[in-house]
C-alpha positions in Angstrom: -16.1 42.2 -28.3 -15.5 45.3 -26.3 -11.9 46.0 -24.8 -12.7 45.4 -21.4 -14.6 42.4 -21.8 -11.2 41.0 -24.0 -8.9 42.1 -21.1 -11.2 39.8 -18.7 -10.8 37.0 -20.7 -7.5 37.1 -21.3 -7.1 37.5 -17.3 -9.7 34.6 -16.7 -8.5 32.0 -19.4 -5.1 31.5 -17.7 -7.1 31.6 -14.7 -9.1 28.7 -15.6 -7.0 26.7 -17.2 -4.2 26.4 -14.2 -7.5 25.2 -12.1 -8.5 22.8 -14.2 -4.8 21.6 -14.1 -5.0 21.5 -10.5 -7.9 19.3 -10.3 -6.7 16.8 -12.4 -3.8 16.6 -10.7 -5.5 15.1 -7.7 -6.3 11.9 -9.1 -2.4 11.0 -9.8 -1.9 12.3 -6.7 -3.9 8.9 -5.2 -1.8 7.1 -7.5 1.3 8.4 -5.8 -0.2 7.8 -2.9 -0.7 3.8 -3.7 2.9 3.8 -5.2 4.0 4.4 -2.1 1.7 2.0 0.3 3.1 -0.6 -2.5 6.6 0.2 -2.0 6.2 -0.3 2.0 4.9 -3.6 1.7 7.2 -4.9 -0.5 9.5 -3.8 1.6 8.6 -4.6 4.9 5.9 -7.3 4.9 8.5 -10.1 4.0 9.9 -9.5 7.7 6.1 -9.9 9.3 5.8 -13.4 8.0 7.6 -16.2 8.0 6.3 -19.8 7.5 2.6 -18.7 7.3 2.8 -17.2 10.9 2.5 -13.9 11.7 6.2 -12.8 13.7 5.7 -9.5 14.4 1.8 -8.3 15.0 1.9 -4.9 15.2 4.1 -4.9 11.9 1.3 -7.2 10.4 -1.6 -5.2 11.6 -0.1 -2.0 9.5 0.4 -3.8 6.6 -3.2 -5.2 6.9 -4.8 -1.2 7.0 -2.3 -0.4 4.6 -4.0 -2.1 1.9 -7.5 -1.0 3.2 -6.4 2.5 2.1 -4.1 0.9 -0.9 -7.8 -0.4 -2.3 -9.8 2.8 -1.4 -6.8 4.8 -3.1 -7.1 3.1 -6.5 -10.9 2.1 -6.4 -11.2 5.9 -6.1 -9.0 6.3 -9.6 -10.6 7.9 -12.2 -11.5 5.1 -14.4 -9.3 3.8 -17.4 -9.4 0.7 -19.1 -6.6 -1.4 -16.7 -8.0 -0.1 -13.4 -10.5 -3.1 -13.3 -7.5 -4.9 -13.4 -5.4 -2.8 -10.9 -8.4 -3.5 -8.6 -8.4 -7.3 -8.9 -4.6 -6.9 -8.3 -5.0 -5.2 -4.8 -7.8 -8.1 -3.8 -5.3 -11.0 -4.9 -2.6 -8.9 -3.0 -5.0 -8.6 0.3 -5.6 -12.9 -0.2 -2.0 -13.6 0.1 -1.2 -11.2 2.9 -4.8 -12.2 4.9 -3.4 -15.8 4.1 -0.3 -15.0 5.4 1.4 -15.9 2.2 5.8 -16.1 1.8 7.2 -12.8 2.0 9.2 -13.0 -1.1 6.4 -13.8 -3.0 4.2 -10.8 -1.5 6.8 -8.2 -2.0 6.7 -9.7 -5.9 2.8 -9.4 -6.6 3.4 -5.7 -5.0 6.2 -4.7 -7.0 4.5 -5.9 -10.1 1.4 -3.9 -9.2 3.5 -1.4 -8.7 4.5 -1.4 -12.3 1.3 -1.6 -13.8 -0.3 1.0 -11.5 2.7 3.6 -12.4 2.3 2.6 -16.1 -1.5 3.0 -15.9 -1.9 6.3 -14.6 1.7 7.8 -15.6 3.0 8.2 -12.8 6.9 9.0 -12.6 8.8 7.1 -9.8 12.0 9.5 -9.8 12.3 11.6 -6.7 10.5 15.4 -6.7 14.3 17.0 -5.8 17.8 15.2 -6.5 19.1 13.2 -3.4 21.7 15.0 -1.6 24.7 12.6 -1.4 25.6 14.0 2.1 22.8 13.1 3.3 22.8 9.2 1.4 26.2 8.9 2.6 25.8 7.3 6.2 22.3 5.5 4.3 25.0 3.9 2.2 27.5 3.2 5.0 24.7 1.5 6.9 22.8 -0.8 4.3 24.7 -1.0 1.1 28.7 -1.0 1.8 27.9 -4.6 3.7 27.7 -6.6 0.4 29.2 -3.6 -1.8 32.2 -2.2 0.0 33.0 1.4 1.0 32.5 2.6 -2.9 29.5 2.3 -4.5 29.6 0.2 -7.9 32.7 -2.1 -5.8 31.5 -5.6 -4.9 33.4 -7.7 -2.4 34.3 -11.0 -3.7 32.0 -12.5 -1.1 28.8 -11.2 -2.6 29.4 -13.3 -5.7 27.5 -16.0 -4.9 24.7 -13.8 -3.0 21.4 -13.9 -4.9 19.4 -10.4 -4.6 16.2 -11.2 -2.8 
């Protein structure tokens, strides 16, 4: 092999090798995606729903396209043995919410598909920077310091008979 066509290579193999890298990075990136759609329904459809009747409709409606894109985000997966089930997961979760099913119990099926989606396709739930604590500060002061004081890791002796939802 010639020196110049050795220098090319050895230009073009790293070359090749980072694109390939980038493309399959795409398909986790869907993953992420439906980690994500997950995490917002579990989080907010419990508050769209109470005694099978829809209380907020606009809420209800996003939740409803939400898992149109949550099922074209994992359909379009690149196939591995538990997507079949992943798939099947997303349909039962679309049934309860379309039957307007108990929040508590929605947020559940989604959390555990949740699990088995991030397990499936390896995808790491830990943020992409470290939180800034300035910035978690007031978050804590206005959702957490309620049941767990003005210190984090200090209960008040009220929450001890609170049950976590």
């Amino acid at each position: 092999m010639p020196l110049r066509s050795r220098f090319l290579a050895w230009l073009l193999i790293p070359l090749l090798a980072l694109c390939s890298g980038v493309t399959l990075a795409d398909p986790v990136e869907g993953a992420a995606q439906a980690l994500h759609l997950l995490d917002y329904l579990g989080a907010d459809y419990p508050a769209t729903v109470a005694d099978g009747k829809v209380v907020n409709s606009a809420e209800y409606q996003q939740q409803v396209d939400n898992l149109a894109a949550l099922q074209s985000l994992v359909v379009a997966l690149p196939q591995r043995a538990e997507r079949a089930d992943l798939e099947r997961a997303v349909t039962q979760l679309k049934s309860a919410v379309a039957g307007r099913q108990d929040g508590v119990q929605v947020a559940h099926q989604a959390r555990q598909l949740s699990a088995k989606l991030a397990l499936a396709y390896e995808v790491s739930q830990a943020p992409a920077i470290t939180p800034d604590p300035a910035r978690g500060a007031p978050l804590y002061a206005q959702h957490c310091s309620v049941c767990h004081g003005g210190w984090p890791g200090r209960h008040r002796p009220g929450t001890a008979s609170l049950e976590p939802a």
